[in-house]
N, C-alpha and C positions, 0 to 999 in steps of 0.2 A: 504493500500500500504506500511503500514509501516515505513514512514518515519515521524515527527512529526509537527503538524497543524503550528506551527512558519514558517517551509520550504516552505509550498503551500501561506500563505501570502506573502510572500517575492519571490515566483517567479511567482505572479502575481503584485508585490507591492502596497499592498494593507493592510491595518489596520485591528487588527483584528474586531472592532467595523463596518466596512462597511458593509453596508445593500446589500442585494442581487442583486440590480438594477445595482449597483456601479460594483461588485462584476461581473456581465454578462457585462459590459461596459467595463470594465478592460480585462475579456477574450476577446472579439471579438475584441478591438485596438491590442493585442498581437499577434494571430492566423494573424491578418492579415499581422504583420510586419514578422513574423516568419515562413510566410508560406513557407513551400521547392519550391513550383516551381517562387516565386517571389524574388529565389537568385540563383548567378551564379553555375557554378558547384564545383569551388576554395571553396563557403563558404556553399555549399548545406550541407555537412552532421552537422552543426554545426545548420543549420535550422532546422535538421529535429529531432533533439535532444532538443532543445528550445519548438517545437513545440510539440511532445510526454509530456518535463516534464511539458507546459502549459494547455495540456488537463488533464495530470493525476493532476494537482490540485485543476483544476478547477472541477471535477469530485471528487475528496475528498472532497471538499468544499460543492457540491452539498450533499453528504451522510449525510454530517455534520447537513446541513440543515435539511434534511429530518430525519434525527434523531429527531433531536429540537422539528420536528412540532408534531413528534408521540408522544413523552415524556410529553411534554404540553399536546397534546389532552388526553393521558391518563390520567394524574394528574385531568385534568381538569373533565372528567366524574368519578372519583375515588372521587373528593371533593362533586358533587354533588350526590351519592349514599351515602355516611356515614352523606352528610347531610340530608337526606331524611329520612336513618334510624333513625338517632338521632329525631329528629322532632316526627317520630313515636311513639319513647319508651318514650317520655312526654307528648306525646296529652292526653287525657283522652278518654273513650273508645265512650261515646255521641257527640266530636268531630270529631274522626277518621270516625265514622257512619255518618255524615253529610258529611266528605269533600268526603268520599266512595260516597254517592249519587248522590252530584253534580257532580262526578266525570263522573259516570256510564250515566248522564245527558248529558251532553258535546261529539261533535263526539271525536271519536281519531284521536291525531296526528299524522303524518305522517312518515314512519319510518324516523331516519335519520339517513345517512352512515357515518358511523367513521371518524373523520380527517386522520388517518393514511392510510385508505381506498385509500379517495380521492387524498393524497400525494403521495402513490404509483404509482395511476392512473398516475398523472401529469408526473411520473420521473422515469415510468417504462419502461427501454431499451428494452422490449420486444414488444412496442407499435412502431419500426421499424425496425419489421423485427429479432427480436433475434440477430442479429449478429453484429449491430454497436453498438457503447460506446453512451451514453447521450449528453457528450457533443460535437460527432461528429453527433449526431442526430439533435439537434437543430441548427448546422451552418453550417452543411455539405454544404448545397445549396447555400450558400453564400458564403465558404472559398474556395471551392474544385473547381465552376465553373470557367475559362478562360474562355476569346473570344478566339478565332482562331488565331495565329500570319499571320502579313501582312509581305508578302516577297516576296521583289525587287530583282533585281543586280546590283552589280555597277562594269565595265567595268575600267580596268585598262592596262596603255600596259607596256608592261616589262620592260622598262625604269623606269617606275612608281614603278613596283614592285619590280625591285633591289634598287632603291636609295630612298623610303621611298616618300611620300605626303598627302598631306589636298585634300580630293575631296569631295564637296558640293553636296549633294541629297536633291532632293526636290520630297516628295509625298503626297498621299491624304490621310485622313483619317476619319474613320465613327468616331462621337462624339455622345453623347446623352446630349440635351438639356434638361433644366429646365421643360420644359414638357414631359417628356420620350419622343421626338421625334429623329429621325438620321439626324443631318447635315452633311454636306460635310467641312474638314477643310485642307485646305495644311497646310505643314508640311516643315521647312526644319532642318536640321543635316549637321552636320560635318562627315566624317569618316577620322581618321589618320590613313591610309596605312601606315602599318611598313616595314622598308626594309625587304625584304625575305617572306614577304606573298605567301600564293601557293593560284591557282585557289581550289576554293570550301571553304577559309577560311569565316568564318560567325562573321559578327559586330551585334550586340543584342543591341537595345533601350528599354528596358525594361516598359512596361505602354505605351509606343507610338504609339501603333497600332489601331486597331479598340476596337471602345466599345461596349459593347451589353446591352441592361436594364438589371441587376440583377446578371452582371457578372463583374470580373475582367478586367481590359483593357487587351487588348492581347497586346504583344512583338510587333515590328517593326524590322525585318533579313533580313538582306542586305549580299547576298554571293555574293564573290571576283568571277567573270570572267574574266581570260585575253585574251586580243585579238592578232591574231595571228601578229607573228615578221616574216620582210623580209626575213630574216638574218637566225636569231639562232629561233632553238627547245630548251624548258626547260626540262630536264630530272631530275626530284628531287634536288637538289641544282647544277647540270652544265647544262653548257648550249653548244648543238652541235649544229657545223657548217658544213654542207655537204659541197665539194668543187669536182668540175669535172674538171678531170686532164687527155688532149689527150695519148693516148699510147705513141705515139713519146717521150712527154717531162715528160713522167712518168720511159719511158726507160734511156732516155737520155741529164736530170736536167730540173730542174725548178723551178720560183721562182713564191711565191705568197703570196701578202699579202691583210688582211683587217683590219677593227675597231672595237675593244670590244664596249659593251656598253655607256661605261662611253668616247667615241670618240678616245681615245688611237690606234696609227696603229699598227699593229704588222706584220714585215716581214719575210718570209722565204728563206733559196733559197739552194735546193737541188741539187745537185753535185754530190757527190759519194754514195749516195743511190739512190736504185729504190724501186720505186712507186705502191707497189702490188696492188690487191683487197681487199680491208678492211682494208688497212692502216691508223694507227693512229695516231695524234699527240696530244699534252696536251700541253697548257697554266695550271701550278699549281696556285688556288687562285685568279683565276680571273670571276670567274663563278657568280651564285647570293651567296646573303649573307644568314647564315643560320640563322632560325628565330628563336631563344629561347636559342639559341649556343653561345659557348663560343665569348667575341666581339671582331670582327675583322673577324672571322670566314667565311669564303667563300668557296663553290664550285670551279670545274674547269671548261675551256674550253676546249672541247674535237672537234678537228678538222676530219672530218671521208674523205677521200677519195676516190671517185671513178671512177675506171680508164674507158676512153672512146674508146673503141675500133672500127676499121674502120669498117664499114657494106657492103663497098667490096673493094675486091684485083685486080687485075689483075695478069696476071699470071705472066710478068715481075717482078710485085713487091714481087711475093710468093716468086719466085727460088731466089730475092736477100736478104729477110729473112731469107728462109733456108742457104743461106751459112753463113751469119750474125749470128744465132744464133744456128746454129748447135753445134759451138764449149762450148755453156754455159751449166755450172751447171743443 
């Protein structure tokens, strides 16, 4: 990989005299802190870099090894061949004829496979499948499995979700006990509602969910439902007020008032306007608060009006319209 053996010590921290055991204990505590999906999304790609240059050294470290073991096994059948030879070119030739007999007496041993053979066998990527790395071969089944995440909602009313709160959940959860079995364990958490939360926002407890034999704890997600308001509709940071205004005092003023959220009255009272179809009015900055936005930052209320027209006349009441409003605009 080219980078030199002091670096893959040091981003496993580990000496370089540490035996191999130590060496596989040290990966598998690391992979597990460093795994990508056991960090948010803010620290995910910093995991998923920890975790690349943790396999590629631990995977240098393995080559190293297997280096070692071939070098040795050679040496070691190289020493016993020149000793063999040597022993020969001093026997005498009534010697060598004797240990020849006893030899030819004796069944033969059995072949045996090369250490280098057998190290291959142990730590050949091709033994799954060709196409994974070694050391995703040996802990894939362990690093890689989650449980399933467990997910609730928790119900907030727009009150809650403009001025921020603590709401306590309480749920169940699968454990595995000391005997790989599943018990049932309640659960309770905190969630701190930020002001300006929107429905579908999701709180993550990380490990809190269900467990499974031989896998990761799953997550525990709690998404934000709000429930419906009397009053006001949220429309991404304002919040509208529908308001039904008779024709009469749509033509000819009116006043009207209600209470933002936070209890505030607000009055109006119309005079010299009229009151069309799809008239609008705005409260600026009193709407909910935006969540991540500058502080202090707020939406508006937008008041929408719609005028209520009679569903019947009389014919008195037509011809004194037509003269009324014959002369307007």
């Amino acid at each position: 990989m080219g980078n030199p053996p002091e670096l893959y010590y040091k981003v496993l921290n580990i000496t370089r005299d540490t035996p191999p055991q130590e060496i596989r204990a040290a990966y598998r505590c690391l992979v597990r802190q460093w795994h990508p999906d056991k960090h948010p999304p803010e620290s995910k790609p910093e995991a998923e870099a920890m975790f690349k240059s943790i396999t590629q050294a631990y995977e240098a470290l393995l080559d190293q090894q297997e280096n070692r073991a071939v070098l040795r096994a050679c040496s070691l059948d190289a020493g016993r061949s020149c000793a063999s030879a040597d022993k020969g070119v001093r026997a005498p030739e009534n010697e060598k004829a004797a240990a020849g007999a006893r030899t030819s007496a004796a069944a033969p041993p059995p072949p045996r496979t090369p250490p280098a053979r057998e190290s291959q066998k142990v730590y050949s990527s091709t033994d799954v499948g060709g196409g994974g790395r070694r050391a995703f071969a040996e802990f894939s089944s362990y690093v890689v499995r989650k449980a399933p995440p467990l997910e609730r909602k928790v119900e907030c009313t727009l009150e809650e979700l403009c001025a921020g709160c603590k709401k306590e959940v309480r749920y169940t959860r699968d454990v595995v006990t000391k005997n790989g079995l599943i018990a049932k364990k309640e659960v309770t958490q905190i969630i701190r509602v930020k002001p300006g939360w929107q429905k579908g926002t999701k709180v993550t407890f990380e490990g809190m969910g269900n467990e499974r034999p031989g896998c990761l704890p799953g997550d525990a997600v709690f998404t934000v439902s709000a429930r419906k308001h009397k009053a006001f509709k949220r429309q991404g940071d304002d919040l509208v007020l529908k308001a039904e205004v008779p024709l009469v005092s749509a033509l000819t003023g009116w006043s009207f008032s209600f209470r933002l959220l936070g209890g505030e009255k607000v009055s109006w009272t119309f005079r010299d306007e009229v009151i069309g179809p799809g008239y609008e009015k705005v409260v600026r900055g009193e709407g909910m608060p935006v969540a991540g936005g500058k502080r202090g930052a707020r939406g508006d209320v937008r008041v929408k009006f719609d005028v209520v027209f009679p569903k019947n006349l009389t014919d008195e009441q037509r011809r004194g319209l037509v003269e009324i409003l014959r002369g307007c605009a």
